[in-house]
N, CA, C and O atoms as a GROMACS GRO file, in nm:
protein
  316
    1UNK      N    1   0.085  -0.117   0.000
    1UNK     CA    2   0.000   0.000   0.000
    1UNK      C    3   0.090   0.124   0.000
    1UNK      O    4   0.193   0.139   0.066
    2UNK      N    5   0.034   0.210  -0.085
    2UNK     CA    6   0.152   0.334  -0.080
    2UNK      C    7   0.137   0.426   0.021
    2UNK      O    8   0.047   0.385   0.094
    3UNK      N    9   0.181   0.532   0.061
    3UNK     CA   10   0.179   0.620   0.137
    3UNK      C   11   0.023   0.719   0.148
    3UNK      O   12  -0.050   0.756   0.240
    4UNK      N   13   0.023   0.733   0.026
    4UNK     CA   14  -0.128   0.810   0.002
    4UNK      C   15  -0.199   0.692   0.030
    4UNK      O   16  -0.245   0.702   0.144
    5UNK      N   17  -0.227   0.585  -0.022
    5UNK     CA   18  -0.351   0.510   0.014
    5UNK      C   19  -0.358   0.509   0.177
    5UNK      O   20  -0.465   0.503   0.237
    6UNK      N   21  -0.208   0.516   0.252
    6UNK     CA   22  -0.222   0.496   0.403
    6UNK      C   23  -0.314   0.580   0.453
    6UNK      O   24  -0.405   0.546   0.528
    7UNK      N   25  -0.282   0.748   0.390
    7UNK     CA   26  -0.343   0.847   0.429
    7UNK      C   27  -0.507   0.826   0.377
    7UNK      O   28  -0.588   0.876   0.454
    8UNK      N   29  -0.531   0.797   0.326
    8UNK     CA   30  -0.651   0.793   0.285
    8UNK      C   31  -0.732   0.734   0.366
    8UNK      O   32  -0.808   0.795   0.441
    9UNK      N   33  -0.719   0.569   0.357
    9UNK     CA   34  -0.770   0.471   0.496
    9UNK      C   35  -0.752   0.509   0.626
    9UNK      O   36  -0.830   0.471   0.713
   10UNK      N   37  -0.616   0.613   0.662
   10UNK     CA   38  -0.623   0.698   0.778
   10UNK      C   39  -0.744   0.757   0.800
   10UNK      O   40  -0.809   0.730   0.901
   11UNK      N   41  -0.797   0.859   0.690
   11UNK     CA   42  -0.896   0.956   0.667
   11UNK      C   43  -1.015   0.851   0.715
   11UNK      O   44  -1.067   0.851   0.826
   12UNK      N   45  -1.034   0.800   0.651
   12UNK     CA   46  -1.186   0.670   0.634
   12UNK      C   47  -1.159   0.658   0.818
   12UNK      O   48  -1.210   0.739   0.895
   13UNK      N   49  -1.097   0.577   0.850
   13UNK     CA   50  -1.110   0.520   0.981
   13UNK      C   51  -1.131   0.643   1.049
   13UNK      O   52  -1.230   0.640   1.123
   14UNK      N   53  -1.063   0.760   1.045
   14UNK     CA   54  -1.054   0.860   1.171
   14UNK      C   55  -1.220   0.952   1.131
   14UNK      O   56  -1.283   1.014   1.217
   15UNK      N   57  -1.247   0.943   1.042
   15UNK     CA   58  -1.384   1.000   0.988
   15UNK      C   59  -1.507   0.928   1.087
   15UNK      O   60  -1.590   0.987   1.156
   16UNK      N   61  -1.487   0.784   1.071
   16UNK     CA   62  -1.595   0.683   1.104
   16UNK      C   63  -1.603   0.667   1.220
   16UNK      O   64  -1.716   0.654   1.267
   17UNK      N   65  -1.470   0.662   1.323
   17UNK     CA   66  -1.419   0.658   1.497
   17UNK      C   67  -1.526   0.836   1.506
   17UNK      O   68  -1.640   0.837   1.552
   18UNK      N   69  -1.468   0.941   1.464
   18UNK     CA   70  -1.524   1.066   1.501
   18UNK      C   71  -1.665   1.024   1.511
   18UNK      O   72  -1.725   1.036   1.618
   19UNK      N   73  -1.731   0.967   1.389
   19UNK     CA   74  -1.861   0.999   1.346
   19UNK      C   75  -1.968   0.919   1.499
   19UNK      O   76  -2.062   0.970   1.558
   20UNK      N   77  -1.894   0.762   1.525
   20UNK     CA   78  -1.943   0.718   1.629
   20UNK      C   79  -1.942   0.779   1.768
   20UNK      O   80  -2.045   0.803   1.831
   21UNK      N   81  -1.815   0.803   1.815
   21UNK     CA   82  -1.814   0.905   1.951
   21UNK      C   83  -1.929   0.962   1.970
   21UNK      O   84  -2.008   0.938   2.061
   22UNK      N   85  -1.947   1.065   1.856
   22UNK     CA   86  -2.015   1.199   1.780
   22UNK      C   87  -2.152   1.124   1.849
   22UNK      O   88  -2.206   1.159   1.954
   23UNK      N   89  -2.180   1.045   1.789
   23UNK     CA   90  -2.336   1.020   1.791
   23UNK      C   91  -2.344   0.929   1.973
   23UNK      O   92  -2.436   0.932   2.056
   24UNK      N   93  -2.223   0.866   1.979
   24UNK     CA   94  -2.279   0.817   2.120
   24UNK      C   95  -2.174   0.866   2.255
   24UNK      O   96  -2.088   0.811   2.324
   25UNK      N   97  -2.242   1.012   2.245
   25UNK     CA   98  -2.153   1.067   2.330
   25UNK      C   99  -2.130   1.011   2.476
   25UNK      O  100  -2.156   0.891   2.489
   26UNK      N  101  -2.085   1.078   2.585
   26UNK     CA  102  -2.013   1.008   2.695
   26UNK      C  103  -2.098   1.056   2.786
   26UNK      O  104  -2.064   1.044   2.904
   27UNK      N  105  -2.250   1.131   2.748
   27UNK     CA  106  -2.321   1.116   2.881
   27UNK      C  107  -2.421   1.001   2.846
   27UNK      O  108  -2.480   0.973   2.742
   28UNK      N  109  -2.422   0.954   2.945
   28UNK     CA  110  -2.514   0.812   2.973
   28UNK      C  111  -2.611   0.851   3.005
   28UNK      O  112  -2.615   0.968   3.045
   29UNK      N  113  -2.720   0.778   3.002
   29UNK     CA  114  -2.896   0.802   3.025
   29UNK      C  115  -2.890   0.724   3.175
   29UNK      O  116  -2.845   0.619   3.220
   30UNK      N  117  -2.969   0.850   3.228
   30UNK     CA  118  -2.977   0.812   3.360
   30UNK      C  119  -3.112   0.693   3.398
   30UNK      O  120  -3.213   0.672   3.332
   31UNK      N  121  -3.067   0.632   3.523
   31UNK     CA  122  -3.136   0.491   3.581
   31UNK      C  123  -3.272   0.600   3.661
   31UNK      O  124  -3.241   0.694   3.734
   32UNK      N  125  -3.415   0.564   3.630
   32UNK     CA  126  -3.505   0.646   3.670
   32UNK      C  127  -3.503   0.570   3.830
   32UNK      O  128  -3.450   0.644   3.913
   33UNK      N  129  -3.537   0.479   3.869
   33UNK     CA  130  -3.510   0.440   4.005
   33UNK      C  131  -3.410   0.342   4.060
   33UNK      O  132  -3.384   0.235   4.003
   34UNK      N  133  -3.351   0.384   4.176
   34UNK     CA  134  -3.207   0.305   4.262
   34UNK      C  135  -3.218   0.127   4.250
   34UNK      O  136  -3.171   0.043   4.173
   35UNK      N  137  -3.313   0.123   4.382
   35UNK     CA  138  -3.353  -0.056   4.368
   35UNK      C  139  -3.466  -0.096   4.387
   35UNK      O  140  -3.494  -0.208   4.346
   36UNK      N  141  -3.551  -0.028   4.445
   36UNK     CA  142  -3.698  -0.034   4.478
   36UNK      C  143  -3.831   0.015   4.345
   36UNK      O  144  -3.879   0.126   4.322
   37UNK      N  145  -3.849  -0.071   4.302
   37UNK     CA  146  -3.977   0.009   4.151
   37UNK      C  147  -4.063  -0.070   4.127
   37UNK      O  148  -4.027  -0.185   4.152
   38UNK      N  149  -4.192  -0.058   4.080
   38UNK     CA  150  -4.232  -0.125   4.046
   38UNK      C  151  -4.186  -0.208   3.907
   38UNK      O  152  -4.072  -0.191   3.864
   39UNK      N  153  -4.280  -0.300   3.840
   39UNK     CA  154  -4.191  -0.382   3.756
   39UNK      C  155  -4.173  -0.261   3.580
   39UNK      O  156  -4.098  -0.271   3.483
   40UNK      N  157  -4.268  -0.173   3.611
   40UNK     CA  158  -4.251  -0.086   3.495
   40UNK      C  159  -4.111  -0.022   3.498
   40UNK      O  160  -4.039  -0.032   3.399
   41UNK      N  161  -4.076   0.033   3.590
   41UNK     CA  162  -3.955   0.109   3.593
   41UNK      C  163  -3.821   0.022   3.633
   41UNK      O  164  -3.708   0.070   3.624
   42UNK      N  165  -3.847  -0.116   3.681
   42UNK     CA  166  -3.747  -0.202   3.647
   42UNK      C  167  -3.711  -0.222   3.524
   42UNK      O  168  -3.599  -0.190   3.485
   43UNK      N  169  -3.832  -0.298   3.416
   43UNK     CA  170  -3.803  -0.279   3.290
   43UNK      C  171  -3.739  -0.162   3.205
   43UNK      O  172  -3.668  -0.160   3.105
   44UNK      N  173  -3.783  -0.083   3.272
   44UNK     CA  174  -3.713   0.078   3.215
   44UNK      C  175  -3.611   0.069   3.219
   44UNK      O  176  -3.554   0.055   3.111
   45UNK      N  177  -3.539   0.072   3.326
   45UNK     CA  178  -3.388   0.010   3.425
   45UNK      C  179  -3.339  -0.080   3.317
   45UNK      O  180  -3.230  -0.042   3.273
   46UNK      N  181  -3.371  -0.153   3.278
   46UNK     CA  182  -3.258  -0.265   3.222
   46UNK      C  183  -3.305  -0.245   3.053
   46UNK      O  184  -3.254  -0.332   2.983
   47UNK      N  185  -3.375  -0.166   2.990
   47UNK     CA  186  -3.342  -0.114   2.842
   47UNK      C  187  -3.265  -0.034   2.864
   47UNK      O  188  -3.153  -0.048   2.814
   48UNK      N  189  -3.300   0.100   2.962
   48UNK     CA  190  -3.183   0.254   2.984
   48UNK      C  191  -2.969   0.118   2.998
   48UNK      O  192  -2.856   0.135   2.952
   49UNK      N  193  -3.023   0.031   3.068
   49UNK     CA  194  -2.890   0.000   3.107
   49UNK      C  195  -2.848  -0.064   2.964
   49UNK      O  196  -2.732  -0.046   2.929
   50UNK      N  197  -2.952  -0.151   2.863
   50UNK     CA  198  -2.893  -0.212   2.733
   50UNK      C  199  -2.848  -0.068   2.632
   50UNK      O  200  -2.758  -0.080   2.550
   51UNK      N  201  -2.911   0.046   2.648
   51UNK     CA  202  -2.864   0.154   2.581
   51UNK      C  203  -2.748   0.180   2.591
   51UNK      O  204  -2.672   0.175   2.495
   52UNK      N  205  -2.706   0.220   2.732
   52UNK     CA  206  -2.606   0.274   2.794
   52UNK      C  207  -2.476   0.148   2.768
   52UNK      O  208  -2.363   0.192   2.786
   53UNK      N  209  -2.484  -0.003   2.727
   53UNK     CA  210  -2.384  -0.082   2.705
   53UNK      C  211  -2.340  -0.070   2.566
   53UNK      O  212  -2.226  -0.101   2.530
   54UNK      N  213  -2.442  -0.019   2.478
   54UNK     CA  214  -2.482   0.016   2.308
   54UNK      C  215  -2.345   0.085   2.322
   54UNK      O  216  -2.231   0.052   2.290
   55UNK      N  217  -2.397   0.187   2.378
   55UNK     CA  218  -2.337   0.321   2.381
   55UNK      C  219  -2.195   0.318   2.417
   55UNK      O  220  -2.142   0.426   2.390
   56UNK      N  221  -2.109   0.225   2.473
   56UNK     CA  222  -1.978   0.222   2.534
   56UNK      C  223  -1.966   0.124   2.485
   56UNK      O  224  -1.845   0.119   2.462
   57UNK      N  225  -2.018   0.016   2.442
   57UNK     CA  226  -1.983  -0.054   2.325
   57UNK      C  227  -1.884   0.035   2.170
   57UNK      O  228  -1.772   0.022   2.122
   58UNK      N  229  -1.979   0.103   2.146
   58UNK     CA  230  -1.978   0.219   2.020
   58UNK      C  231  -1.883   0.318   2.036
   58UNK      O  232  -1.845   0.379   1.936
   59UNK      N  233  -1.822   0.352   2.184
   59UNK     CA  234  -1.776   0.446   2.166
   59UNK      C  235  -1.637   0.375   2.199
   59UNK      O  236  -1.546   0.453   2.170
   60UNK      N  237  -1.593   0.264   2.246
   60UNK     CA  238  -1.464   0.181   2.237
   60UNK      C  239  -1.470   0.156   2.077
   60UNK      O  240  -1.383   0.198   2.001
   61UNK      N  241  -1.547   0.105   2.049
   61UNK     CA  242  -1.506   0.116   1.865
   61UNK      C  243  -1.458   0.210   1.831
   61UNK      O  244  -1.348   0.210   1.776
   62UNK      N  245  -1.560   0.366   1.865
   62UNK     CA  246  -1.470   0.486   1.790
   62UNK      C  247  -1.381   0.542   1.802
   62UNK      O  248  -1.330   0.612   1.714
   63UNK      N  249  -1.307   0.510   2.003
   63UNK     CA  250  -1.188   0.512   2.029
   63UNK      C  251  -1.032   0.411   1.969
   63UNK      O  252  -0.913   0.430   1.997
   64UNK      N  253  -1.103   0.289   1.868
   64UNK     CA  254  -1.026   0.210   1.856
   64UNK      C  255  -1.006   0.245   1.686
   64UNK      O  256  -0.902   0.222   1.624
   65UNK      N  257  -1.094   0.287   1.645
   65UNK     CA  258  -1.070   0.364   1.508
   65UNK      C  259  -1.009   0.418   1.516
   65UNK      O  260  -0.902   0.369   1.479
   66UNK      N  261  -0.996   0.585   1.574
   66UNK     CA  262  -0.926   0.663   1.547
   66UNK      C  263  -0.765   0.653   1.635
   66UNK      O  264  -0.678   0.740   1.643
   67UNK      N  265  -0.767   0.510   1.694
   67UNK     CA  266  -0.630   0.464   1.721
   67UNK      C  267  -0.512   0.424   1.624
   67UNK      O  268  -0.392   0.452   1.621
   68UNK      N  269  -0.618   0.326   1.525
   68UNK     CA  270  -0.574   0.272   1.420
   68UNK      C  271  -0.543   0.409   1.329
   68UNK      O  272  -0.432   0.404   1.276
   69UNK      N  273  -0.607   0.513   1.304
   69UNK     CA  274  -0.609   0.569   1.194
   69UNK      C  275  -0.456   0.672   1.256
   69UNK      O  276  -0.353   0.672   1.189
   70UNK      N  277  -0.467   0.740   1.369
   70UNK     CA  278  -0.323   0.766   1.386
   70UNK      C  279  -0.206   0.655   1.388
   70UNK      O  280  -0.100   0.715   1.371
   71UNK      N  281  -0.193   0.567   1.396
   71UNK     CA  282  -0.074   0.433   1.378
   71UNK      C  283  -0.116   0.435   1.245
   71UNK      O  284  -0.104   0.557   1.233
   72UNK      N  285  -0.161   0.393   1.118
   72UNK     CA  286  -0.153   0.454   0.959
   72UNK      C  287  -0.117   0.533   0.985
   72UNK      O  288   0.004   0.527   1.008
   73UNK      N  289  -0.176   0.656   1.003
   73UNK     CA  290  -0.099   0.775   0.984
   73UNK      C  291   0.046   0.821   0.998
   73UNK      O  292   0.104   0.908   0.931
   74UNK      N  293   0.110   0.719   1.132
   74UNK     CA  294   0.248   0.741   1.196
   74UNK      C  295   0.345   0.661   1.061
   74UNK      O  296   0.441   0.718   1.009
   75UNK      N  297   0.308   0.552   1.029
   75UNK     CA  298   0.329   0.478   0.909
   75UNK      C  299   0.379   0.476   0.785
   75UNK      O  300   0.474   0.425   0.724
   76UNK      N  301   0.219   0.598   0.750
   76UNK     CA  302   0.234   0.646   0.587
   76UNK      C  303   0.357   0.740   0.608
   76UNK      O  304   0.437   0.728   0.515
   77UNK      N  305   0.397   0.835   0.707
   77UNK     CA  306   0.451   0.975   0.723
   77UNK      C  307   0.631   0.886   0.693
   77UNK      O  308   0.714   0.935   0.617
   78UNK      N  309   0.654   0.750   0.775
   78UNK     CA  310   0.757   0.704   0.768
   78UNK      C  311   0.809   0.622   0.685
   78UNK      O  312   0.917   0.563   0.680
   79UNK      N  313   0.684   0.629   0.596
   79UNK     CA  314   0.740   0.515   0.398
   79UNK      C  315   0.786   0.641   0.315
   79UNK      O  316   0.826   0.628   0.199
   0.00000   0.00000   0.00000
């Protein structure tokens, strides 16, 4: 792969890492009750909590993109 293509796939990855962060930012959706609820707001409780795993799921991806895309980047600069 040549130097420009590095930069390029740099671009792609660090575009796509931004774009996820972007959308699943680092505030979390808050838990409507502690431990005591009825079973409605338990259920609430454990979708808000499958969101919130979505979400830090997604945003270790977009931290691991734009890891990769600086290491290309360090790469292309040294071919």
């Amino acid at each position: 792969m040549t130097s420009l293509g590095m930069q390029v796939a740099s671009t792609l990855f660090g575009f796509t890492g931004t774009i996820l962060m972007f959308f699943n930012s680092y505030a979390l959706i808050p838990y409507e009750a502690a431990m005591f609820g009825s079973d409605e707001i338990i259920e609430h409780d454990r979708k808000v909590e499958q969101k919130n795993k979505r979400m830090l799921r997604n945003q270790k991806i977009g931290i691991g993109l734009l890891s990769l895309s600086f290491l290309l980047q360090l790469i292309s600069y040294s071919l």
